[in-house]
N, C-alpha and C positions, 0 to 999 in steps of 0.2 A: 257517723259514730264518732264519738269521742275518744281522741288518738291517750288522752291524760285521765289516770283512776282517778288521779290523788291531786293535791300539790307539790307531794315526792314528784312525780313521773314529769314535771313542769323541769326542761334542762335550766343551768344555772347560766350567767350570763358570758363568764368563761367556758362556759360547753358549747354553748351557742356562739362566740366567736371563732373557737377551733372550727365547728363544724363551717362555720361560712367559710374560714379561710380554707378547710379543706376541698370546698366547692369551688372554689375561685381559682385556688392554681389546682383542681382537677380540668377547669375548664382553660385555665392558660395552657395545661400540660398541654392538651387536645386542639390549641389553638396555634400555640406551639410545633408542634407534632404536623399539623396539617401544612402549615407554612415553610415549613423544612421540607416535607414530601412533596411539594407544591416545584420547591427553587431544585430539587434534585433531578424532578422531573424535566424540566425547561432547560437545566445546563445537561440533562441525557440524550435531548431531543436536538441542542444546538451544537452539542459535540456529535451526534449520529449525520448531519446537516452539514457540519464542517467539513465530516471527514468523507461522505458523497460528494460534497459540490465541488471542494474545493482541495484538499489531501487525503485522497484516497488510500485504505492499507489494504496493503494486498499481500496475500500469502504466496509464498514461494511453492512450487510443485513442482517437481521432478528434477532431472539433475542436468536440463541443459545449461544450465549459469555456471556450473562449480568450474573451478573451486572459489570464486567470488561468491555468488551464492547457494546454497542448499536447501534441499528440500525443508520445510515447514516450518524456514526462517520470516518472520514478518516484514515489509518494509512499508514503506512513505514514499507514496508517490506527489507531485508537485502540477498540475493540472494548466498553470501558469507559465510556465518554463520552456519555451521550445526546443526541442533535442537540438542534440549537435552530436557531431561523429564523435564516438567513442562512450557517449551517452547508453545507458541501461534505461528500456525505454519497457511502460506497462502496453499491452495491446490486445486488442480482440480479433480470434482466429474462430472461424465454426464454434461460434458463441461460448469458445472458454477464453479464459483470459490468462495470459502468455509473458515473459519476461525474456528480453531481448536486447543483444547490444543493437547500435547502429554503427553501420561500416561506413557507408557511403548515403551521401542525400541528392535529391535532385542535380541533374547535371553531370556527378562525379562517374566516372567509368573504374571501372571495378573487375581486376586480372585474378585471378587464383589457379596456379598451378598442380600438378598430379601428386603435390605432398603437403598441400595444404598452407603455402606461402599467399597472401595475402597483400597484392599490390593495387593503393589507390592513384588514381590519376597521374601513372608512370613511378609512383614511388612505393617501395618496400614502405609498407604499414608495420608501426615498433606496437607489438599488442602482449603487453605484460600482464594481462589479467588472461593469457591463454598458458596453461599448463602443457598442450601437445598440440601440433598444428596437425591437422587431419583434412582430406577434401570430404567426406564423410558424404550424405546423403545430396548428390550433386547433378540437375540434369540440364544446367543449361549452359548454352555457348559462352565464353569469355574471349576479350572483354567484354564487358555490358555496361552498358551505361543507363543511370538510375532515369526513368520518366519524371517528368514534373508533379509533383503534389505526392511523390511515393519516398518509400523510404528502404534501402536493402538494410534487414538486420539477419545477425546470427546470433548464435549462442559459443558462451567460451567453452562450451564442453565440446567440440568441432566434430569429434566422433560421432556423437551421440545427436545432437542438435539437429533437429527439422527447422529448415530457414527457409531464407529467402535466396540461396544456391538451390532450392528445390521449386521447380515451377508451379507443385499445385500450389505451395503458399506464398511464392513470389513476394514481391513488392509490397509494403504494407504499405494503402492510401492514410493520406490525414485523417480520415476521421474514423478510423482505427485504434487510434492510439489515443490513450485515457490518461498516461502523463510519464513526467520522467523521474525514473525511482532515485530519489538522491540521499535517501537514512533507512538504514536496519534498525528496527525494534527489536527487535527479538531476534538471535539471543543477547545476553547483555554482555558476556565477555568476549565480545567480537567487536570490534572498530564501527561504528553506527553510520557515520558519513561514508559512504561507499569512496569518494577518492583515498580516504584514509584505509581502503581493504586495495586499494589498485585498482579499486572498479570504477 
């Protein structure tokens, strides 16, 4: 069927360029549109990708950290980085995952007395990121000396914290530990780089 009555109903040649150009950027818009959702998606997948492989964020849960950190504070962990004493290290306990200093590493023998004083390898340990020194949940013999490929951590909440002074969670092995937390994300008016909080 014939789309035109007339020669009226025949568009003009200005009608008929509007109409192409409105075809053309409808299809740029869409071409457009797809190519932007295309690159959002790639940099979604290689930021979810980064931040698995290789800078893991992990939420803070419960209050063994404080007052370095608290509960459903964000951080950045570092996957590349080997701990070292005094390090706040990410770890897996009966498949949750845990935030923890490091006292002592292989090798170091490790004292703690009935008020929560904290001596490594003959020497009073200086621990500023501890608010109250506690022997808190505590069953094993001192000194102790850490096994090879293990690691004794605690928490600065020394009351409150289940460590590695408790034998069912002892020692954490290497391949435990998923990395070492070294920036707060969240929240933002708090010090990001953990040595800038004392941690």
């Amino acid at each position: 069927m014939n789309r035109f009555n007339s020669l009226e109903d025949i568009p003009s040649a200005d009608q008929f360029k509007r109409e192409l150009n409105r075809i053309r950027y409808k299809k740029g818009f869409f071409k457009t549109l797809k190519s932007t959702v295309s690159s959002l998606a790639v940099t979604a997948a290689a930021a979810i990708i980064l931040s698995e492989v290789f800078l893991p964020v992990v939420r803070v849960t419960g209050s063994s950290m404080e007052p370095v950190l608290s509960n459903s504070q964000i951080v950045l962990c570092n996957k590349f980085r080997t701990a070292e004493r005094g390090d706040i290290i990410a770890l897996y306990y009966n498949k949750k995952l845990l935030l923890k200093r490091v006292i002592a590493v292989a090798g170091d023998t490790i004292d703690i007395d009935e008020n929560g004083a904290v001596k490594l390898n003959g020497e009073t340990l200086d621990e500023p990121y501890v608010s109250a020194q506690a022997l808190g949940e505590c069953d094993i013999e001192f000194p102790y000396t850490v096994k090879k490929n293990r690691w004794f951590v605690m928490g600065d909440n020394r009351e409150l914290s289940v460590d590695s002074r408790y034998s069912a969670f002892g020692c954490v092995p290497d391949e435990n530990i998923l990395g070492v937390v070294e920036f707060r994300m969240l929240p933002f008016d708090q010090p990001h780089f953990l040595e800038d909080a004392g941690g």
